[in-house]
N, C-alpha and C positions, 0 to 999 in steps of 0.2 A: 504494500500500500504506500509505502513510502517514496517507492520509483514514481508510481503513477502521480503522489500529489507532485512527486518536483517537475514530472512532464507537463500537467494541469497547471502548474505556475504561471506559463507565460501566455496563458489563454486569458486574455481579459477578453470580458464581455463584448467588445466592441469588435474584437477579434474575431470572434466566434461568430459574430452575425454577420461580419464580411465574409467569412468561407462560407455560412450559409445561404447568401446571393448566390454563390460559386456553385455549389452543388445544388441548391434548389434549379438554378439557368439549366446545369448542365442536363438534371431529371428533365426538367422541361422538354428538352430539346430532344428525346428519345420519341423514335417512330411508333416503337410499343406501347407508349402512354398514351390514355385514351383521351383524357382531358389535363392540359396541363397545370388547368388554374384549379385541380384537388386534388391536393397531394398533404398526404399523411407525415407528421412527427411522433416517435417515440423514443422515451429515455428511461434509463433504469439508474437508480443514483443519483450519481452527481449530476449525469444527463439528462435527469429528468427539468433541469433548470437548462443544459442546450436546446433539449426538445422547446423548452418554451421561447429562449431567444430565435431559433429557426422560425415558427408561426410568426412572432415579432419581427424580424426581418423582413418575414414574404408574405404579409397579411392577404395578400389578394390570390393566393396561390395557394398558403397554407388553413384548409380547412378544419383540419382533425389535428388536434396534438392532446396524448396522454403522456404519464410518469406514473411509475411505479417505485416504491421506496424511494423517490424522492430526497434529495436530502438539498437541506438552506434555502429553501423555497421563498420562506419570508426568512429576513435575517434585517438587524439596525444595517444600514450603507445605504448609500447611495446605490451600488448593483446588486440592491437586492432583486430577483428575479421579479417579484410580486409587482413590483415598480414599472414595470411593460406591460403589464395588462393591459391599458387604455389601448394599447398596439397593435393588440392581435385581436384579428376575426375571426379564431377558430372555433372549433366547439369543445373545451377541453372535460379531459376524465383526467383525475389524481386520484390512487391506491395508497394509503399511506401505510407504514407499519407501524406497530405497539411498540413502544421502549423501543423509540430509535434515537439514537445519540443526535443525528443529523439532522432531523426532523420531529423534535418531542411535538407533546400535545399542545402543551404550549402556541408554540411556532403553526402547526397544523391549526389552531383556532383560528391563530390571528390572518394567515393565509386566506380560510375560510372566510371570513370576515374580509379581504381583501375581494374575493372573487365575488362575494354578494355586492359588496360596492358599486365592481365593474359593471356588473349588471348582463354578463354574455350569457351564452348556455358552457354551463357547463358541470359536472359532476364531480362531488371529492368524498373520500371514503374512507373510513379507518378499518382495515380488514382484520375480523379479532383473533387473537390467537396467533399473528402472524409479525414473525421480526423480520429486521432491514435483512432482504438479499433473499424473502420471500417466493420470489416468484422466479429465482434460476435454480436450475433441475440440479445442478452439482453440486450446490452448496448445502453443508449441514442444514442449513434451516428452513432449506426447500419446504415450501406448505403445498402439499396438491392438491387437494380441494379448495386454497385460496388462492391457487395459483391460477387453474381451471376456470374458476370464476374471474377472474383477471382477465383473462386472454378471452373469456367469453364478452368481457363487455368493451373490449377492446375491440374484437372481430363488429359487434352491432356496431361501435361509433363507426368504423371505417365502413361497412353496409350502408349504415345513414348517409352518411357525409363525401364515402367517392365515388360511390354507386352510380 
């Protein structure tokens, strides 16, 4: 973990939504894509805060963004993620987990309380029983029937929304 935070270092936020122009253009630009202006984000982690600056970069393109364990969603800063809400149009889903360091209940309120503000569609959820790193099949604390449940309402937002 400690590789990854010092790779994650030099990612500021501003960073991370100029490469998400870059990849979102480049998806566009594929003949296999049916329509380019709905196109899906997902983050697991610390990505669940990329997934959301991608929707925020490419509001008119990005319709569907979830996260799953989640982690610094709302945080005091200026880059807190929560703080681009007004930016995105998409429809988002949030999985959060119980007794997560990165995301306590706490912060998961106040978030909440951020997304009712913004006023978009979107869904957030404390799945019980289930700790950060939930929803990957390798990890001890793999949850499958939270996880199942995850991927199932992840499959309906992308139904709804790229269909």
């Amino acid at each position: 973990m400690k590789r990854v935070m010092e790779l994650a270092q030099p990612l500021t936020p501003e960073l991370i939504e100029q490469d998400a122009k870059g990849y979102v253009d480049f998806l566009a630009s594929q003949p296999s894509l049916k329509d380019k202006n709905k196109l899906g984000a997902v983050g697991f982690c610390f990505c669940g805060a990329v997934a959301m600056r991608v929707a925020a970069a490419c509001p008119d393109q990005v319709v569907a963004c979830a996260s799953f364990h989640g982690g610094q969603l709302h945080v005091d800063g200026p880059s807190s993620p929560h703080l681009i809400l007004p930016r995105i149009h998409a429809r988002l889903l949030f999985g959060h987990a119980v007794q997560d360091k990165s995301m306590p209940a706490e912060a998961i309120q106040k978030f909440e309380e951020a997304l009712e503000a913004w006023g978009g569609a979107f869904e957030s959820e404390t799945y019980e029983g289930a700790l950060h790193g939930w929803t990957t099949l390798d990890n001890p604390v793999y949850n499958r029937p939270q996880a199942e449940r995850a991927y199932q309402k992840l499959t309906q937002l992308f139904a709804d929304t790229l269909g």
